[in-house]
N, C-alpha and C positions, 0 to 999 in steps of 0.2 A: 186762766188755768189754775187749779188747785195747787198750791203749795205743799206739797208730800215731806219737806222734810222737817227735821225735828226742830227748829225753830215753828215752822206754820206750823204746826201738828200740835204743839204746845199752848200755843198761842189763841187756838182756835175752842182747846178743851177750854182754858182756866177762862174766855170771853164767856162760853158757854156757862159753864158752873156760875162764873158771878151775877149770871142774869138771872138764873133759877134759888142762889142762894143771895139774900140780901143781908151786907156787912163782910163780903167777900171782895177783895179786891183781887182785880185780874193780875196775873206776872208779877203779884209780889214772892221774887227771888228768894224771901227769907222764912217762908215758909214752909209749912210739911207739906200742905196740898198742892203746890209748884215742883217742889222735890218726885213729890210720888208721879205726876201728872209727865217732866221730864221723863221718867225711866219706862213710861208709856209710851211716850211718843216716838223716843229712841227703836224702842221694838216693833210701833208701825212703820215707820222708816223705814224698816228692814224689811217687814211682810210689804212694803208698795214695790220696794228695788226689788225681791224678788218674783213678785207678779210682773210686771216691769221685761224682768230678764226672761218670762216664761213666754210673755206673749207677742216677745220678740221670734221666738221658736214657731210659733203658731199664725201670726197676725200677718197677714200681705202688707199692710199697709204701715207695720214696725219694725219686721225686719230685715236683714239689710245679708248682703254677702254672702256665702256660703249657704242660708239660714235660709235666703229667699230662694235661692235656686232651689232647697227641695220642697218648698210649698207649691210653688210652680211646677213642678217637675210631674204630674200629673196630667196635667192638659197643654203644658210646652214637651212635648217630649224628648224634642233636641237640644233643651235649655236654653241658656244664657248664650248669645249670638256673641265670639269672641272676635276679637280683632284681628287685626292682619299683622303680619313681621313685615317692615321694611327690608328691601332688597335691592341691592346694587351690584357691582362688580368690585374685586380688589386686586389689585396688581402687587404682584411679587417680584421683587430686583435684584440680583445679585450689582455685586459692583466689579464683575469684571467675568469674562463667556466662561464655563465653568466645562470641565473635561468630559463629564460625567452626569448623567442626567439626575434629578432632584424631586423629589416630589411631596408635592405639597398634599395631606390630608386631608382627607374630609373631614367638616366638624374643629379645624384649626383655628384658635381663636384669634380674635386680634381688637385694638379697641382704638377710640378716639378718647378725649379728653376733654370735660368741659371744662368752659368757664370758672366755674366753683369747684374745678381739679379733680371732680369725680368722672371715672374712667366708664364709660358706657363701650358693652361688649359686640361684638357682631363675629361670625362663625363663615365659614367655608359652604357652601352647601355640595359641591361636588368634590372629587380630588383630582389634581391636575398635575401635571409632570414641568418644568422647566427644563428642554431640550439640549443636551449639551450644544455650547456651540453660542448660545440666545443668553439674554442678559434678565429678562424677565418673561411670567405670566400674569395671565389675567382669569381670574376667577369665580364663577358667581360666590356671592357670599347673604346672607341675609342676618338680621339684629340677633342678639342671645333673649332679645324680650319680644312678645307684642307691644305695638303704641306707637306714638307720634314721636316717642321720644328717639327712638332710630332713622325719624328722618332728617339726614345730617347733610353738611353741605360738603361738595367738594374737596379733598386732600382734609377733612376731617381724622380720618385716622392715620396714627402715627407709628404704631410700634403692634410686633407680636407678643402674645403671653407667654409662651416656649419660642426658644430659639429653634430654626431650623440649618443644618449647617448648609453652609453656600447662598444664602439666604438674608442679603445685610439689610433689607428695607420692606415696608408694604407700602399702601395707600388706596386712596379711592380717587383716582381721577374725574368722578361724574359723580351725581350726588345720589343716596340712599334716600328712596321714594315710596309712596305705598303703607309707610304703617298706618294702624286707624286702631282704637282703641276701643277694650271689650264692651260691649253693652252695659251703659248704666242700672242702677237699681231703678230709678226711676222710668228708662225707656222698658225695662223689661216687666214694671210692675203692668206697664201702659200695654202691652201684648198681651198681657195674662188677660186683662179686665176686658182688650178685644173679643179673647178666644172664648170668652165666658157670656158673652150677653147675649149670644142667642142660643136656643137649644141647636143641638147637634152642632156638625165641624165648622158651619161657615157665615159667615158674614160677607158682604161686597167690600168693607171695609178691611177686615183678613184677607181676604184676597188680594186687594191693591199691594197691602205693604207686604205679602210676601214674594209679589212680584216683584215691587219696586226694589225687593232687596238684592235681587238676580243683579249680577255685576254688569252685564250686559242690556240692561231696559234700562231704561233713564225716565219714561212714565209709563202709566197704566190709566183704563177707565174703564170700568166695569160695569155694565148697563142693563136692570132689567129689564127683560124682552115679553115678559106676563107669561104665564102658560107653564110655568118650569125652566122657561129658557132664561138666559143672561147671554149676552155680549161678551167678549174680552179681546180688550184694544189694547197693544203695548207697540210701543218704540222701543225695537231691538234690531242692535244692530248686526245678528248677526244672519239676518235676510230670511230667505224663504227656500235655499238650495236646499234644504235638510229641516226638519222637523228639530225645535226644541226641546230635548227629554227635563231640561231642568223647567221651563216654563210649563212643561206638560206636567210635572210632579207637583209645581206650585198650587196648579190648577185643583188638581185631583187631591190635594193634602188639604185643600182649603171650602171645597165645593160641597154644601149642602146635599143629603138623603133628597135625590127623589128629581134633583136641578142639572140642566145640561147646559152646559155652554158650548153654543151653537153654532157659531161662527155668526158669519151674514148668510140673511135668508136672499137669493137668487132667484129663484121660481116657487111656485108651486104648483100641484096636478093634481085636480081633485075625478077621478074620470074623466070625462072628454072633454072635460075645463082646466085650459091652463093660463097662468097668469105668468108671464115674465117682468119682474121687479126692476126698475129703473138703477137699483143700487150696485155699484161696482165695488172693488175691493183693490189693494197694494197688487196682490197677488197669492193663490192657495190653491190646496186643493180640492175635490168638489167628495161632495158626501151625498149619500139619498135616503130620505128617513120617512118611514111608512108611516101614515098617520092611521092606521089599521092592520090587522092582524094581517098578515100573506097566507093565502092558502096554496095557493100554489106559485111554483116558480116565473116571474117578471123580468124582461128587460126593461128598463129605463134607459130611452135613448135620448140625447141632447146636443146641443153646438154650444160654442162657449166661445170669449175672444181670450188669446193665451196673451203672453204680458209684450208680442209684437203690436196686437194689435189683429191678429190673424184668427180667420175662421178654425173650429177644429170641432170634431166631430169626436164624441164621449159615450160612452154607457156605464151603466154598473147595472150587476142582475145581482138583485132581491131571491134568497133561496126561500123555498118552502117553509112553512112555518115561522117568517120573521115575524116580532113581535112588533105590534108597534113601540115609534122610539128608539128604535136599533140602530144606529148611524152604521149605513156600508158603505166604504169608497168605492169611487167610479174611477174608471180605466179612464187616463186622459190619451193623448197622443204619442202620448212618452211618458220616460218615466222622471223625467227633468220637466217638463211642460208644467205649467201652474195657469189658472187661471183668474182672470181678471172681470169676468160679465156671464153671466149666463145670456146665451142670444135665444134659443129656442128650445122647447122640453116638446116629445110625444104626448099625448096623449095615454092613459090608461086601456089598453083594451081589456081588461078584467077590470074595469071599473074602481080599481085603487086608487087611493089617496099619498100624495106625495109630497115633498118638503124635499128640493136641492137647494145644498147650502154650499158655504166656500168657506174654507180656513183651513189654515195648517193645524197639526196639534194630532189626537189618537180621536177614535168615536165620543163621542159627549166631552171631550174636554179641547175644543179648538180654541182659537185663535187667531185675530188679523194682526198687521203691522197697519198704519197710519199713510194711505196715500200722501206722497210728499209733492206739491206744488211750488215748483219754483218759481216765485218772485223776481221779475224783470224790472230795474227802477234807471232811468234816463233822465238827467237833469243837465240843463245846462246854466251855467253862473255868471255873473261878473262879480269882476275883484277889486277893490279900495285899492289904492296905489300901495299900502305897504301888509300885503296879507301874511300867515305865518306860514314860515317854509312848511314844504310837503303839506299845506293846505285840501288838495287835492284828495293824496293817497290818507289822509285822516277822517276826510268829509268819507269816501268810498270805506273805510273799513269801519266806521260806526255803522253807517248801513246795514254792509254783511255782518253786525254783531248784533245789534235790533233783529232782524231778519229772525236769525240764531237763536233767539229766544222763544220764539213765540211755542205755543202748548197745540195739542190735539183739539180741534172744531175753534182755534179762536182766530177771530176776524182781522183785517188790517183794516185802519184808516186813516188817509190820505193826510188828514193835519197830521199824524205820528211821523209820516215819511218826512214832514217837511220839519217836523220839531229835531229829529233828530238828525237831518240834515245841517240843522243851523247851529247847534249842540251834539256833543261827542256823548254816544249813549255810555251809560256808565253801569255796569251790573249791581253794583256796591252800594247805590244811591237809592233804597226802595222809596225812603221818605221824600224824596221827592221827585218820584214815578220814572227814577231812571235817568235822569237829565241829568249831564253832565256840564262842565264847562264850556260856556260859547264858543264859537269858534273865530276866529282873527281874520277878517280878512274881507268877507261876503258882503260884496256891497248892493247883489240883488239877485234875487231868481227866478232868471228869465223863463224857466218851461221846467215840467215835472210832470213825466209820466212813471206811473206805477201799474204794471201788468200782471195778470196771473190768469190761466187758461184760456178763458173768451172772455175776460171781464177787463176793461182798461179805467181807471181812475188819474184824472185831469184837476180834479179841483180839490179846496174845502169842502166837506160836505160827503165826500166820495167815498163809497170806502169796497175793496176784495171782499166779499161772502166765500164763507165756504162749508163743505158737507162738512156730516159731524164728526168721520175718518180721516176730514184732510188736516195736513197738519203743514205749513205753509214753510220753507226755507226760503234762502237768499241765493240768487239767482248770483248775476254778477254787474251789481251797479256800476253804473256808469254817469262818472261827472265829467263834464266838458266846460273848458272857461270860453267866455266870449266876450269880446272887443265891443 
């Protein structure tokens, strides 16, 4: 990098000059042509620091702060993504039952003390009364900041900022949890450069992370489907009773001019040809999307399996003039019913063209959840005469924490159950694929079965498949010793 200040700047004219004049020597100090050559350089100095300072105002990639939130502020429109306040509870105590009830403010400060003596603040968030008669209350309360720095531990805080009369003590009996700290310069320059590389609003990539940012998904996959269509798979946990308005606004804030995400395709009718698609789904609801104009008014009837397992009989009627591409919901059996299969579609008697799909979500911006298969693992051991205690219940909860981890479409195999069998899986250890410390005790393993739908794995070699919506959890292992 170029040296800008007045030292390089100096030093770079009077090289120059003495190459072009000969009998010139460079940075001789006692000179006039060094003298005049300083009072130059000084003043580029100045013209670099304030280009410098300008295209910090202007430059994504220089400035920082304040500075960057309004270059971004054009194609981020909700900015800089802030953190969260830590939030806990705080108990207020008189020292002895008080005649007269008390009441504690909203917005009451109170603090804890660090280490280094500096007092970090946390507030009331509601107001609460202490009953005559009672010696304390308990109060939600949350940090005076965003950040990690409010998450404190237990009886951390000590004292009020104002006194309240009747009122001798606070505390937090449970620890202040939940802060997270605002988005970096650098995570947000990383959003901007997302939202910019392809024309119009979306990317598969924009999409993922503004799913994954929803508090509630923990992953996302986003799959082109060709045609206009995409996929969107998320792990969320808050199921299929109710439709998500915030994963639907992800959807739609993020989703390309012209692109529908479609759910899973279930059938289709093309006239008196239908095809029912092998593919099932978590559980959703059914959509019917014309692949031709409607001239006139259609029922679409079908059977579908709901998430007992149970036959159930559906239509949706197509009005007059549907466009194609127009996603209409279909009447299920109820209005709590979701469906799991398409079993059978009608045929077209007006010779239309049809597309039933499954996902929750509004028209063109669905959604599945991730079929969850549980993993059934049965092993039984023998033990070295001096194994380590609760060998047992440690060998079974690495299990269920392997299990736990695994991602949307990815496989199990047979040597991993037995690795982490023999080794306490460890989250922390990526470098060495999760393997934790041996375990004490195992002096052989007599039998290891590992199940999952209609697939059973016995050996080396073995491994669970699975579709590209399953996403595999942990059943409830079972380890048995034997003599």
């Amino acid at each position: 990098m170029t040296d800008n200040t007045t030292a390089g700047i100096v030093e770079r004219i009077e090289d120059d000059q003495a190459a072009s004049l000969p009998g010139q020597v460079s940075m001789d100090k006692l000179t006039l042509h060094y003298l005049a050559n300083l009072s130059v350089a000084k003043e580029l100095e100045a013209a670099y620091e304030s280009i410098d300072t300008g295209l910090e105002s202007i430059d994504v990639l220089k400035a920082t702060g304040s500075k960057l939130d309004a270059i971004v502020s054009h194609v981020l429109i909700n900015g800089r993504n802030l953190g969260e306040y830590a939030t806990g509870s705080i108990t207020f105590t008189a020292s002895y039952a008080l005649s007269a009830d008390v009441t504690i403010p909203a917005a009451t400060k109170v603090y804890a003390i660090l280490e280094d003596g500096t007092k970090l603040y946390f507030v009331t968030t509601v107001a609460a009364t202490l009953t005559a008669g009672e010696t304390y209350v308990t109060v939600a309360g949350k940090a005076s900041v965003r950040g990690t720095s409010g998450n404190i531990a237990a009886y951390s805080i000590v004292a009020m900022v104002s006194r309240i009369t009747g009122i001798t003590s606070c505390e937090n009996a449970s620890p202040f949890t939940g802060g997270t700290e605002d988005e970096t310069d650098d995570e947000l320059r990383t959003r901007y450069f997302d939202a910019i590389q392809a024309p119009g609003k979306a990317t598969a990539l924009m999409m993922e992370r503004a799913l994954a940012d929803l508090t509630d998904v923990s992953e996302v996959q986003v799959v082109n489907e060709g045609g206009g269509d995409i996929s969107v798979l998320v792990a969320y946990s808050g199921g299929i009773e109710e439709t998500s308005d915030d994963i639907v606004d992800a959807i739609e804030a993020s989703i390309a001019a012209g692109v529908q995400a479609r759910g899973c395709l279930g059938a289709t009718i093309d006239g008196a040809n239908v095809i029912v698609l092998s593919d099932d789904v978590y559980g959703g609801l059914v959509w019917v999307r014309p692949r031709n104009h409607i001239v006139a008014e259609e029922e679409v009837a079908f059977t579908y399996y709901d998430m007992e397992g149970v036959s159930q009989d559906a239509t949706a009627t197509i009005p007059a003039g549907t466009h194609r591409g127009v996603m209409i919901p279909a009447t299920l059996a109820s209005s709590d019913s979701r469906a799991k299969k398409i079993l059978t579609a009608d045929p077209s008697s007006s010779g239309n063209s049809y597309d039933i799909l499954l996902g929750m979500g509004d028209a063109g911006l669905l959604y599945n959840l991730p079929e969850l298969i549980a993993v059934t693992i049965t092993a039984k051991i023998r033990l070295t005469d001096t194994p380590e205690t609760g060998l047992v219940d440690l060998i079974e909860a690495s299990l269920t924490e392997y299990l736990g981890s695994f991602l949307i479409g990815q496989r199990l195999e047979y040597s991993d159950v037995v690795r982490f069998l023999q080794n306490q899986y460890d989250s922390t250890a990526s470098d060495t694929e999760y393997v934790g410390r041996p375990f004490i005790g195992i002096d052989e393993l007599v039998e290891l079965v590992v199940s999952a739908e209609d697939q059973v794995a016995t050996q080396n070699g073995d491994r669970i498949t699975v579709e590209e919506d399953w996403r595999l959890i942990a059943g409830t292992p079972t380890v048995t010793v034997v003599t």
